[in-house]
BAVOSE-268769 format. One record per residue (C-alpha): z, x, y; residue number from 0. Coordinates in steps of 0.2 Angstrom, whole numbers. Each point is the difference from the previous one (the first is absolute). Layout:
residues N
NODE      Z      X      Y    i
NODE      Z      X      Y  NUM
...
end
This chain:
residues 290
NODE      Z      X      Y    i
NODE   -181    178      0    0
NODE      2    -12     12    1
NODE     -6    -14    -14    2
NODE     10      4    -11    3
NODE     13    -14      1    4
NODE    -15    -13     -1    5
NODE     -7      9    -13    6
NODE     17     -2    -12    7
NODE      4    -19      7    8
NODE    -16     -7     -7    9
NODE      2     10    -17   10
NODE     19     -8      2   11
NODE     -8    -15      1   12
NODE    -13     -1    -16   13
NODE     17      8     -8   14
NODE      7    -15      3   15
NODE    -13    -12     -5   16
NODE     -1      9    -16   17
NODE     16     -2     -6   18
NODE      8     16      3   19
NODE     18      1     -2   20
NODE     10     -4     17   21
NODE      9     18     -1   22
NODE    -17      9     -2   23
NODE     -4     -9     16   24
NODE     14      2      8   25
NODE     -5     19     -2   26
NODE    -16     -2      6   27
NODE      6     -8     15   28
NODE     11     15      5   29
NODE    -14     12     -2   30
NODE     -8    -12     12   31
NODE      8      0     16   32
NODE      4     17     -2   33
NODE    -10      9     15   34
NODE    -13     13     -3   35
NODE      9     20      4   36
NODE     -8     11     10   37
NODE      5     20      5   38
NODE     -7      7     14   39
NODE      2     17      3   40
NODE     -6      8     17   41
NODE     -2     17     11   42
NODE     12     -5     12   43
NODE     -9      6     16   44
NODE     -5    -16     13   45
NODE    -20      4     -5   46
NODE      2     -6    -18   47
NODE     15    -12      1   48
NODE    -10    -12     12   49
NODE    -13     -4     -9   50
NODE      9     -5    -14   51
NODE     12    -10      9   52
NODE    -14    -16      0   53
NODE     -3      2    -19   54
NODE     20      1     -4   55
NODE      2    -18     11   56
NODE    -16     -6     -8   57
NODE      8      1    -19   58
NODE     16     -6      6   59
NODE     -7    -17      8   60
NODE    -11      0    -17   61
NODE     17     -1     -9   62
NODE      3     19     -7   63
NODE     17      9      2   64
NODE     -6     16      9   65
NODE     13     15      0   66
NODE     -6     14     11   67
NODE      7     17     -3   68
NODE      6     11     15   69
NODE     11     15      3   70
NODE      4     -3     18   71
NODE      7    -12     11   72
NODE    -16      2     11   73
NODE    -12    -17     -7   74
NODE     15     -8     -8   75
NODE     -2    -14     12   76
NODE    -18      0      2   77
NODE     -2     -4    -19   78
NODE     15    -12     -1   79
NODE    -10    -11     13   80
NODE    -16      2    -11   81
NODE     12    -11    -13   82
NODE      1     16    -13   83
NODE     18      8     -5   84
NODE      2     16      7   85
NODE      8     11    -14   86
NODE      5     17      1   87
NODE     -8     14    -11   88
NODE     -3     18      2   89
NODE    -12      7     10   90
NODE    -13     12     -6   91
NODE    -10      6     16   92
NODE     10     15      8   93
NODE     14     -1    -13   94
NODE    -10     11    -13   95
NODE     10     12      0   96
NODE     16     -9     -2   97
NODE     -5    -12    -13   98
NODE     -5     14    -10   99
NODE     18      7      3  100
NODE      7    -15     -6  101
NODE    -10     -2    -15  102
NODE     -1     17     -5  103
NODE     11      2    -16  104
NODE    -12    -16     -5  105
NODE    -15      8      1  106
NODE      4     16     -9  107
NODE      5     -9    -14  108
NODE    -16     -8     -1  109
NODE     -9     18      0  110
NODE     -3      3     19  111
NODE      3     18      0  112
NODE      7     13     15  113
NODE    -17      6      4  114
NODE     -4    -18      1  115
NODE     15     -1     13  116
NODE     -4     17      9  117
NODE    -19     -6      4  118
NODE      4    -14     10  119
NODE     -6      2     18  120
NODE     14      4     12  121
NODE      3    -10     18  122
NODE    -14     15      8  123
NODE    -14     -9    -10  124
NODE     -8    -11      8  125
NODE      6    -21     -2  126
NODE    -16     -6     -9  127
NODE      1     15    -12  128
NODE     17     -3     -3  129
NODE     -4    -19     -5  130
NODE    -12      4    -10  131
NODE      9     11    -12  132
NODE     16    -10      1  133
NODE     -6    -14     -3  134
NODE     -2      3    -19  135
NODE     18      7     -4  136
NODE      8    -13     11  137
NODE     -7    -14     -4  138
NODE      6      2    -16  139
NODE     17      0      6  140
NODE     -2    -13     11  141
NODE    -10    -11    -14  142
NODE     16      5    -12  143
NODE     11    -10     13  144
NODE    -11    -14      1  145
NODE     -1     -2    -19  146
NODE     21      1     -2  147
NODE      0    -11     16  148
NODE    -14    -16     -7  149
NODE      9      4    -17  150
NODE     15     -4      5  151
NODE     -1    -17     10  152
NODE    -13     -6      9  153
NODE    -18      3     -4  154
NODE    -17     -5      8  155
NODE    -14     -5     -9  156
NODE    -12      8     14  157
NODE      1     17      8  158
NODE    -10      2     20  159
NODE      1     19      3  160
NODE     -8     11     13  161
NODE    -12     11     -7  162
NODE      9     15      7  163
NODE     13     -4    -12  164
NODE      1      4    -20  165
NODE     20     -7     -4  166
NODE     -5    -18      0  167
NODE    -15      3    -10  168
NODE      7     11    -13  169
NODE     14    -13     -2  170
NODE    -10    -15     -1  171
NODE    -11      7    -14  172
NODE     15      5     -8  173
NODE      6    -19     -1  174
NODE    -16     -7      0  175
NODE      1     -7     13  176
NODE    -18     -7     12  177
NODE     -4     14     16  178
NODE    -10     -2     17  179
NODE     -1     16      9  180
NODE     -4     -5     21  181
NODE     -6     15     11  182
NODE     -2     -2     18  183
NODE    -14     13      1  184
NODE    -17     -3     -2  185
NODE     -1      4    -19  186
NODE     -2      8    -14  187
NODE    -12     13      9  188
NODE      9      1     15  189
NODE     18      9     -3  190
NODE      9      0     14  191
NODE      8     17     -6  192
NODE    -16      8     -2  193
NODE     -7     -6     15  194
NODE     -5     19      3  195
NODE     -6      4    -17  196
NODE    -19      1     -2  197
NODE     -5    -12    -12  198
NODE    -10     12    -10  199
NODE     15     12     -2  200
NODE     12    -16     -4  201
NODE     -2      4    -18  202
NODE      5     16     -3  203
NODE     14     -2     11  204
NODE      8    -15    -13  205
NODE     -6     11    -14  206
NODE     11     16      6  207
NODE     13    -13      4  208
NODE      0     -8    -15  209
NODE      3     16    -10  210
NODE     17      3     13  211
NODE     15     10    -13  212
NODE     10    -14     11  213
NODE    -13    -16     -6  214
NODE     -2      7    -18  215
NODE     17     -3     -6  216
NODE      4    -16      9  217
NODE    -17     -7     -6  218
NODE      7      5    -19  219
NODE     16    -10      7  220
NODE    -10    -16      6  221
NODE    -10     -1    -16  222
NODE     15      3    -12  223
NODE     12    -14      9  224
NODE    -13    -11     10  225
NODE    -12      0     -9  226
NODE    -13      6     13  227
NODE    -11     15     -1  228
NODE      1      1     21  229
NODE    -12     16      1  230
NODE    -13     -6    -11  231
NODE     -3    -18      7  232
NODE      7      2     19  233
NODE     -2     13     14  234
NODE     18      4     12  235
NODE      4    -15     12  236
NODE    -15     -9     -4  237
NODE      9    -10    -15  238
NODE    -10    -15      1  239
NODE      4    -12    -12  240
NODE    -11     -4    -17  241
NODE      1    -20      3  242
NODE     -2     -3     17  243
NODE     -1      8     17  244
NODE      1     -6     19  245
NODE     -8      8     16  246
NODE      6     -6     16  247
NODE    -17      6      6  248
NODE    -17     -4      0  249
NODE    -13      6    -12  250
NODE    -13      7     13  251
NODE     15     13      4  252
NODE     -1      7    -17  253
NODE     -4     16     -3  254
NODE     -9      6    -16  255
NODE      8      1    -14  256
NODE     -1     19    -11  257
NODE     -7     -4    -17  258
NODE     17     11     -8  259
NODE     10    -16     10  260
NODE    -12    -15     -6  261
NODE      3      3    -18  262
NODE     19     -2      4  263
NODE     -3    -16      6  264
NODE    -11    -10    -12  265
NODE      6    -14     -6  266
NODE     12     -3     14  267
NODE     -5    -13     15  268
NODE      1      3     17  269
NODE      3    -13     17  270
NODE     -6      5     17  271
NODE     11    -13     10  272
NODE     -3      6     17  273
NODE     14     -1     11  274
NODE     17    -12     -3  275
NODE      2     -3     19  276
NODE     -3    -14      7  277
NODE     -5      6     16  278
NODE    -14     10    -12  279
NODE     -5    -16     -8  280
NODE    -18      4      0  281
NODE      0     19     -6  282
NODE     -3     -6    -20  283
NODE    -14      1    -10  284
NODE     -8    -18     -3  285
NODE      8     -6    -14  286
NODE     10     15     -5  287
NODE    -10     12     -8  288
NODE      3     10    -15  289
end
C-alpha cells in the first residue's frame, strides 16, 4: 500500500514521455497523491487494542490514511496519538441483543424467521456462547451498516479486522475490497474462547454450532446479500480472513490445528509477528515466520 504513490508517479512519468494527453495525466496524477485507505476494526478491550496501536502508527508514517472504528470514548485518544482517525460505529460485543432490536424489521424481510429470533441465547448463557451465535445474525446487520456507510462517502481500499469480528469481513467482500484479519492469540489452533475445549471434541462442537436454528438462517442472509457462505468456509469468532492474517504471537505458541479448521484455511497466509512492543523487541520469530 504504502508504495502505491511511487508505483503511479513512475507510470505518470513514461505517460508523459509517451505522449499522452496533459488531461489523462493530470488524472493520473490525482490518483497519485491520493493516500492508500485503511479500516481497522478492533475488540475494544486494552488486550487487543495495544497491540495494534504500533501497526496503525506504522501505516500512517508509511503514508496510509488509517480510520479506526470505535463505539466508545475509552481509546479515542490512544488511537488519535497512533495518527489514525477515530470514527464512531457501532459496537457489536455486548450489544447483541440490541443490534438485533434495531435491525429486526430488516432481517425478517430477508427470511430470518421468529424461531430464528426465539433461539437466541438469553443474558443466563454464558458470554462465549453468546458471541458465537450472535455473531452470524449480527454481523450481518452490522456489515449492512458498513456497506451504506463506504457506499455513501468514504471507502477504503483495505479492511484490518480482528478475527473475533465478522461485519468488516462480510462488508469488505461485499465491495471487494482487500482484508487482513490480526489475532492476538497464539493461532489458528489456539482459540482463546475455547481455551477449555479438548481439541479432539473441537469438531463436533463447531459442527452442532454450525447447524444452530439461530446460524442457519443468518448464514442463508450472508450468502444471499454478502455473498459469503460464513458456515461452510469459517467456524464462530475464528473469521480469519482468506488473503492474509496477522498473529501478534509467536509460532512455537501454536497449538495444533483440527484438520475440519485447516481446510478453512488453504490458500490464505499467515504472519507470526511476535510482539509490537518495544520493550518485547526480541520475542519475534527470526525473520517473521509464516
Amino acid at each position: 500500500l504504502a508504495q502505491a504513490p511511487l508505483i503511479q508517479r513512475i507510470h505518470i512519468d513514461q505517460l508523459a514521455s509517451s505522449g499522452t494527453t496533459r488531461r489523462t495525466i493530470t488524472r493520473f496524477a490525482a490518483m497519485a497523491v491520493a493516500r492508500p485507505r485503511v479500516a481497522v476494526f478492533n475488540m475494544e478491550i486494552v488486550g487487543t487494542v495495544n497491540p495494534i496501536l504500533p501497526v496503525v502508527a506504522e501505516l500512517v508514517q508509511r503514508g496510509c490514511e488509517v480510520r479506526y472504528y470505535l463505539s466508545k470514548e475509552t481509546y479515542v485518544s490512544d488511537v488519535a496519538s497512533a495518527g489514525a482517525e477515530p470514527v464512531r460505529f457501532d459496537d457489536f460485543c455486548g450489544r447483541w441483543e440490541e443490534v438485533i432490536q434495531e435491525d429486526e424489521e430488516w432481517l425478517q424481510s430477508q427470511g430470518y424467521s421468529q424461531p430464528a429470533f426465539d433461539a437466541l441465547p438469553g443474558k443466563e448463557k454464558s458470554m462465549m456462547l453468546r458471541m458465537m451465535i450472535y455473531s452470524l445474525p449480527a454481523g450481518c446487520c452490522l456489515g449492512r451498516r458498513l456497506v451504506k456507510s463506504w457506499s455513501q462517502g468514504w471507502c477504503p481500499d483495505v479492511v484490518l479486522y480482528n478475527v473475533m469480528l465478522l461485519h468488516p469481513f462480510l462488508a469488505a467482500k461485499q465491495l471487494g475490497i482487500r482484508t487482513a484479519s490480526f489475532s492476538t492469540y497464539p493461532g489458528p489452533g489456539t482459540p482463546m474462547h475455547l481455551y477449555a475445549q479438548k481439541f479432539e471434541e473441537r469438531e463436533a462442537f463447531d459442527e452442532e454450532m454450525a447447524q444452530h436454528p439461530s446460524l442457519v438462517p443468518a448464514n442463508d442472509i450472508a450468502l444471499k446479500v454478502f455473498g459469503v457462505d460464513v458456515l461452510k468456509s469459517q467456524l464462530q469468532c475464528r473469521f480469519f480472513s482468506d488473503e492474509a492474517n496477522i498473529v501478534f504471537n509467536i509460532p512455537q505458541l501454536q497449538g495444533p490445528v483440527n484438520e475440519y479448521q485447516q481446510r478453512r484455511l488453504e490458500g490464505s497466509t499467515f504472519h507470526w509477528v511476535g510482539s509490537t512492543d518495544p520493550q518485547l523487541s526480541g520475542f519475534a520469530p527470526p525473520g517473521g515466520a509464516e
